[in-house]
C-alpha positions in Angstrom: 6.1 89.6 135.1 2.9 90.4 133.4 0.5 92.8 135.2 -2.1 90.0 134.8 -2.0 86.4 134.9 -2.7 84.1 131.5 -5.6 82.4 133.2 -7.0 86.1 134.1 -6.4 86.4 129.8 -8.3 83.2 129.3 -11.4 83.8 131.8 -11.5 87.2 130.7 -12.3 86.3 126.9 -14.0 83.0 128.3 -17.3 85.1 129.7 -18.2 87.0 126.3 -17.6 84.1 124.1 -19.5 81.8 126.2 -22.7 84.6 126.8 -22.7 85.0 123.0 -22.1 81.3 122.0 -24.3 79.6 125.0 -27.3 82.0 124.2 -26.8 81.8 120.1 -26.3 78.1 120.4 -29.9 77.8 122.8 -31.7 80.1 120.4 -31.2 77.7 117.7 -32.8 75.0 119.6 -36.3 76.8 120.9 -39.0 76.9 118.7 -39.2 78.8 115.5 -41.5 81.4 117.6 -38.7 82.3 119.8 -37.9 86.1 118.6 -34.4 87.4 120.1 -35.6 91.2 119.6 -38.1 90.6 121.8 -37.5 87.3 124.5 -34.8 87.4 126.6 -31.8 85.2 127.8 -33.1 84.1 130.5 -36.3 82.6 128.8 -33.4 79.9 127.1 -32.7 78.7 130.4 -36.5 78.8 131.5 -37.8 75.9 133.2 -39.8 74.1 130.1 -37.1 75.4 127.5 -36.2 73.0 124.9 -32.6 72.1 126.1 -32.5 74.5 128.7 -29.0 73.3 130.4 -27.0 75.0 126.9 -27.8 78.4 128.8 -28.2 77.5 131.8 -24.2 76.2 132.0 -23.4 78.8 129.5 -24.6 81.6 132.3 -22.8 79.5 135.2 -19.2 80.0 132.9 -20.0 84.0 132.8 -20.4 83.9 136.4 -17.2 81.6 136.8 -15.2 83.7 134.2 -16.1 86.9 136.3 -14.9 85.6 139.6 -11.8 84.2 137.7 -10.8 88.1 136.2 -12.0 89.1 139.5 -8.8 87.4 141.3 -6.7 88.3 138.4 -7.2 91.7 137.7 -4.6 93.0 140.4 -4.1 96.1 138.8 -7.7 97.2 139.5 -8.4 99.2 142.8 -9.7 96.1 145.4 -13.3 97.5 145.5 -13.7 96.9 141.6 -12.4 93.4 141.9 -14.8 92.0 144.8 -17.8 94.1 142.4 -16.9 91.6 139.5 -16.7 88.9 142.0 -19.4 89.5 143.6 -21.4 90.0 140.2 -19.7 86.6 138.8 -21.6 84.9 142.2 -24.9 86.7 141.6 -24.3 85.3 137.8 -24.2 81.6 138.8 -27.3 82.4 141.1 -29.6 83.9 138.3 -28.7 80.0 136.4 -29.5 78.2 139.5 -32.9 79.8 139.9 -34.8 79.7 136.4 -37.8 81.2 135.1 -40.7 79.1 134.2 -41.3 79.3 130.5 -44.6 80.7 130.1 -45.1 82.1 133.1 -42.5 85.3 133.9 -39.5 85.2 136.1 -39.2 83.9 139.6 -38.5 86.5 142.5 -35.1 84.5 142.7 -34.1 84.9 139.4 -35.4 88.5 139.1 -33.4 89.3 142.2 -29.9 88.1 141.3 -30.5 89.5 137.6 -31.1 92.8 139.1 -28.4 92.7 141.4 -25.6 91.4 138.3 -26.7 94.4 136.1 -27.0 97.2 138.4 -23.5 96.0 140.3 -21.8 95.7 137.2 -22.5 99.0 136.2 -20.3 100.5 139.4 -17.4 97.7 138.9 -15.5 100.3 136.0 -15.3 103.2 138.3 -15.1 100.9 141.7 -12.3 99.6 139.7 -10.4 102.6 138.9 -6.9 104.1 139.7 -5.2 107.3 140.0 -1.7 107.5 138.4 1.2 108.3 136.6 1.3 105.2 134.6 -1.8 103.4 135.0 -3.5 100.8 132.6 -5.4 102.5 130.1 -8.9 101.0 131.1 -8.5 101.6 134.7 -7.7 105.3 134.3 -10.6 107.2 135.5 -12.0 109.2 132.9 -12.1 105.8 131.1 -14.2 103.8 133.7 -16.5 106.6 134.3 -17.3 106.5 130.7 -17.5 103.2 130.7 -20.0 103.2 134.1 -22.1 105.7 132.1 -22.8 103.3 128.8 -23.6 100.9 130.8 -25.7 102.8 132.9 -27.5 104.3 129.9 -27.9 100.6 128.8 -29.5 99.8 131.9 -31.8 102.4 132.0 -33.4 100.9 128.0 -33.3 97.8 129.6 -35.6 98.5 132.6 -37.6 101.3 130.0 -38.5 98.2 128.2 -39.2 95.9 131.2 -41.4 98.0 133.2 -43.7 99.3 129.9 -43.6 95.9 128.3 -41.6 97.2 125.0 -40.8 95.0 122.0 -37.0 95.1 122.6 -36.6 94.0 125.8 -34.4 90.6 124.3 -32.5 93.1 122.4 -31.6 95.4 125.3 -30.8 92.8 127.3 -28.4 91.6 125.2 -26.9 94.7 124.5 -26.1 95.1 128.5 -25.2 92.1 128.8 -22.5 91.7 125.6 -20.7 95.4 126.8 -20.6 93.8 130.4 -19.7 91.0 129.6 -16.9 92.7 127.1 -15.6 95.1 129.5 -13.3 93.5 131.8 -11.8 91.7 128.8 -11.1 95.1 127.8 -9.3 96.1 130.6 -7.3 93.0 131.0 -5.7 93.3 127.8 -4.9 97.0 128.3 -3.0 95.7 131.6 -1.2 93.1 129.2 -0.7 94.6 126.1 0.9 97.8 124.9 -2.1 99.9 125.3 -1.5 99.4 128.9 0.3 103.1 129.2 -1.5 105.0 126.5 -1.5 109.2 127.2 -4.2 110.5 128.9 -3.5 114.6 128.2 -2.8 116.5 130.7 -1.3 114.1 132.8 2.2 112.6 130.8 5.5 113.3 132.3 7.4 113.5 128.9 11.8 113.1 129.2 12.5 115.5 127.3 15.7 114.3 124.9 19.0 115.5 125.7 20.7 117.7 123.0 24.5 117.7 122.5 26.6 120.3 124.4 23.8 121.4 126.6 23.4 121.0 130.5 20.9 118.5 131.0 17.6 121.1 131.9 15.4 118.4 133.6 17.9 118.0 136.7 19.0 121.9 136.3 16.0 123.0 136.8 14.6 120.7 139.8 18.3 121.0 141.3 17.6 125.1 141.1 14.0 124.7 143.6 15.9 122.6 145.7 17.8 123.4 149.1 20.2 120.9 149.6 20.4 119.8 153.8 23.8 119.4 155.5 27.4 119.6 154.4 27.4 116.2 153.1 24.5 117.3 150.8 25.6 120.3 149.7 28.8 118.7 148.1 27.0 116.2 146.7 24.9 118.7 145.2 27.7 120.6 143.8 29.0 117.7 142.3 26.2 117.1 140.4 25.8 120.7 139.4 29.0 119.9 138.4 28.5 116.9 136.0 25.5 118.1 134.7 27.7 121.2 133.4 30.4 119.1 132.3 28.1 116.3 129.6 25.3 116.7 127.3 24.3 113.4 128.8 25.3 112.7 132.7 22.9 109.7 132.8 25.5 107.2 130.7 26.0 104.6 132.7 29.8 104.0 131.7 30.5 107.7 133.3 32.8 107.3 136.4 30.0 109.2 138.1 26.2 109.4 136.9 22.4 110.3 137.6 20.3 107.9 138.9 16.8 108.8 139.7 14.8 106.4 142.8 12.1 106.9 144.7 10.8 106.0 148.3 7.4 104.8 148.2 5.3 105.1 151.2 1.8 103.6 152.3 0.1 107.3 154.3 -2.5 105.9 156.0 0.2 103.1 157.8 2.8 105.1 157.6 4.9 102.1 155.9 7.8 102.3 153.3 8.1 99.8 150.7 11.8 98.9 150.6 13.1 96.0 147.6 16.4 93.9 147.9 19.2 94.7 146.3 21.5 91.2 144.9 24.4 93.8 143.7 24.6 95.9 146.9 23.4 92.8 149.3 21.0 95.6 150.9 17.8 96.8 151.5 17.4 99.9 149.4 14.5 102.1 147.9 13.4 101.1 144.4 14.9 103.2 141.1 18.0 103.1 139.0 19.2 104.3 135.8 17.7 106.6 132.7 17.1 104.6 129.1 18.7 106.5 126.1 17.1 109.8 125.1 15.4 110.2 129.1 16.6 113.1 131.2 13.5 113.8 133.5 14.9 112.3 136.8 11.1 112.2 137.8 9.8 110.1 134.5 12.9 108.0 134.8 12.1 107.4 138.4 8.4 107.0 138.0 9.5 103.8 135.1 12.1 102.0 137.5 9.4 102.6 140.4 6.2 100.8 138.2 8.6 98.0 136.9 10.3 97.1 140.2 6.8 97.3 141.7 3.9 97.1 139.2 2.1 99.4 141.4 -0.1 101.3 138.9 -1.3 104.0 141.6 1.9 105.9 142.3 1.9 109.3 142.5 4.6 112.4 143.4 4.1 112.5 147.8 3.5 115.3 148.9 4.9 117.1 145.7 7.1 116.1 143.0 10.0 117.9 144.5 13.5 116.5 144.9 13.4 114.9 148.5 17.2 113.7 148.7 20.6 114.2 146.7 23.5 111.5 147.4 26.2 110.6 146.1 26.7 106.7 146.6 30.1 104.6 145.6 28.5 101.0 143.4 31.2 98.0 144.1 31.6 96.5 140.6 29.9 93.7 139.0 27.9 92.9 135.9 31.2 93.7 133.7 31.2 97.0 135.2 34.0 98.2 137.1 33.5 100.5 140.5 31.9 103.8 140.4 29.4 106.3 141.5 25.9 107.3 141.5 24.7 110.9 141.9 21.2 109.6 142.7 18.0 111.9 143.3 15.3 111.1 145.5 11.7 111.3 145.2 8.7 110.5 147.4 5.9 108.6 146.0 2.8 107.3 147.5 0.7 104.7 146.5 -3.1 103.3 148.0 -2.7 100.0 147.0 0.3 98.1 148.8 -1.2 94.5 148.3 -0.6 95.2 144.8 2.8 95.3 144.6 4.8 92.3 143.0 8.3 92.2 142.8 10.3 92.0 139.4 11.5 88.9 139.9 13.0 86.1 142.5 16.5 87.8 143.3 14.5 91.1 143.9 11.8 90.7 146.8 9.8 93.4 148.1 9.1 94.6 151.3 6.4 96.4 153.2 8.3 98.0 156.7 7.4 100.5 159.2 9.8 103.1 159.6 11.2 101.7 162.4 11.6 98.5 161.1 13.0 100.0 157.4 15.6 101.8 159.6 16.5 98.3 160.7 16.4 96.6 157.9 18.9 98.6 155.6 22.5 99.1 155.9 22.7 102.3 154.2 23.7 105.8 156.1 22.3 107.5 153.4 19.0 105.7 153.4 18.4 106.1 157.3 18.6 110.0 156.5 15.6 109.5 153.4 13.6 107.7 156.2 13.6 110.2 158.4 12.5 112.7 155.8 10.1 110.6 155.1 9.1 110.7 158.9 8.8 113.7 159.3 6.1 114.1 156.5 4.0 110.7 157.7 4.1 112.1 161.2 3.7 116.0 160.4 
């Protein structure tokens, strides 16, 4: 599923390519005195402009692309999303109330205007999320910078405005292209494969796994953690166990393998996010297996938890500790006879649950409360997660 819709692609790119065309396009048709250094886009949609409806439905399009990406742009925090909205609706407003060639702006037109540029500055960083694997123009240090061209932008614009400079066209369409731009930006870093580009500092590499060694990802988590209960504890030594025994204990046609999944939890409603599972006919907690050449259990369960999910946001909950070993029998299926799973647990948490999608039909998602999770599933092992998890939401 992609992380944006096509018609979020198609308004996205429909805004800047209708601001630059519709205002290109008008210029053409206004007197040879019309200077675009100095007069600005809204004098092409003045009130006494020659042909004054090219920029005047050019502007309404912005606005309509902007509300368009608005809706689409689900990987963005919600607050960024009703700020592009909201600045698509102030868009369509500045059209509808026109200058009067001649004779400056109305207080209408200055209004809305005013309120689209200064809004639209906030909407990178109101748009922003924290994360493991989050979309390379919604990652913070990204959208700040973003917020502070356009604020600098801004701040020429008005500079030229308020002491009557010869620029003013010029810096106006200079804030207005880079707004304009922006969330086009964004949306294809959510659709293409710049979506997960490295930020430093904040990667959680898989470090490869080298022949006759002990796999030193799990070792080394497995050494911090202090296994609870019997049933743990052999299940732990099992796995201690494998890991000793193959270079690689995350090949799926082992008898008995890693997995790595993660229980994903809502804080602030203390809700667990739980997806269907076809194979196990079960309500289960989202992960699964390692790709070749993976070995972190916590970068392996980080991938299965963003593709089963899409949720950009999640982070380790309250720590990236192990939060459950078990060991659970798989009936077979898929070509792939019975076996086991030695599968490590994580907590995640993410702040953005309406943002989940799930990764296809035969996999829905659900958001529970404990209560009702506990409920829901058919899995011994599970219950015992959710009470973990309890005891954290409720601590």
């Amino acid at each position: 599923m992609e992380r944006v819709p096509w018609w979020g692609v198609i308004s996205s790119a429909g805004s800047p390519v209708l601001l630059v065309t519709g205002s290109t396009v008008a210029a053409g048709l206004q007197p040879r005195s019309f200077n675009p250094v100095t007069d600005t886009i809204s004098s092409l949609a003045a009130v006494g402009a020659v042909d004054r409806w090219v920029m005047t439905w050019a502007l309404v399009g912005v606005g309509v692309g902007y509300v368009v990406t608005g809706l689409a742009l689900r990987p963005a925090a919600l607050a960024g999303r009703l700020i592009l909205m909201a600045v698509g609706v102030a868009t369509i407003l500045v059209a509808l109330n026109p200058e009067h060639a001649g004779h400056g702006g109305s207080r209408p037109h200055t209004f809305w205007a005013a309120t689209g540029f200064i809004v639209m500055a906030a909407w990178p960083v109101a748009g922003r999320v924290r994360g493991l694997r989050v979309p390379y123009g919604l990652r913070p240090a990204v959208a700040i910078s973003a917020t502070a061209v356009m604020l600098g932008l801004l701040a020429w614009f008005g500079a030229e405005l308020i002491w009557a400079g010869h620029q003013v066209g010029l810096a106006e369409r200079a804030l207005a292209g880079i707004q304009a731009l922006w969330p086009l930006t964004v949306v294809l870093t959510c659709t293409g494969s710049g979506r997960f580009l490295a930020w430093p500092g904040d990667q959680l590499p898989s470090r490869p796994v080298e022949p006759h060694s002990v796999n030193p990802a799990v070792a080394a988590l497995l050494d911090r953690y202090r296994p609870d209960g019997g049933t743990e504890i052999a299940d732990v030594r099992r796995l201690r166990a494998l890991i000793e025994a193959t270079p690689d204990p995350w090949r799926r046609e082992l008898p008995l393998h890693v997995t790595a999944s993660v229980l994903i939890a809502h804080p602030p409603t203390a809700r667990v996010l739980l997806r269907w599972h076809q194979r196990q006919q079960a309500w289960l907690q989202v992960g699964g297996h390692g790709d070749p050449g993976e070995s972190d259990p916590l970068a392996i369960a980080t991938r299965e938890a963003y593709e089963e999910t899409r949720l950009a946001d999640l982070e380790p909950w309250p720590d990236a500790q192990i939060r459950h070993v078990v060991i659970v029998g798989v009936p077979a299926g898929k070509g792939e006879p019975a076996h086991e799973h030695a599968d490590v647990r994580f907590f995640m948490a993410t702040q953005t649950p309406d943002a989940a999608r799930a990764e296809n039909a035969e996999a829905p998602l659900r958001w529970l409360s404990l209560a009702a999770a506990r409920e829901a599933t058919s899995e011994p092992n599970l219950i015992q997660t959710l009470a973990r998890m309890e005891r954290l939401l409720t601590h």
